[in-house]
Residue, then its C-alpha position, 0 to 999 in steps of 0.5 A: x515473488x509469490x505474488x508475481x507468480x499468482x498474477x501470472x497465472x491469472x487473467x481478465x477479471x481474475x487478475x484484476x481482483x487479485x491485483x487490487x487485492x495485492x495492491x490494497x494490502x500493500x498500500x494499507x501495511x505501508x501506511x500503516x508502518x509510515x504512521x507508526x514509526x512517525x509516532x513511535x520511530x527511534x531515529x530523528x531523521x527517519x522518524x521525520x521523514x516518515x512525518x512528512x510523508x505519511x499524507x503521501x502514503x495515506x494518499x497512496x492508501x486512499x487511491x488503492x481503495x479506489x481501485x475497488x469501486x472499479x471505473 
């Protein structure tokens, strides 16, 4: 919510590094989590879940740090 309020606010080249921003951490906590409950992960069904899609998530990641480089 906090985040939709600052994007709000923002516009032309503000908004857009602010949303990369948000995006690159986003991606980069999620894959993060994906790879370590597919290491670590308690449950055998979501542990197995998280092992065939983390390449998804890291993909996911490796675009978002795409969005850096710009067009």
């Amino acid at each position: 919510l906090a985040l939709l309020r600052d994007l709000a606010g923002k516009q032309g080249p503000d908004f857009d590094k602010a949303y990369v921003d948000s995006q690159l951490q986003t991606h980069r906590e999620t894959a993060a989590l994906v790879e370590r409950y597919a290491k670590e992960g308690g449950d055998r069904e979501l542990k197995g879940f998280a092992e065939q899609s983390l390449p998804v998530f890291r993909d996911l990641d490796r675009r978002a740090r795409g969005l850096q480089a710009g067009p």
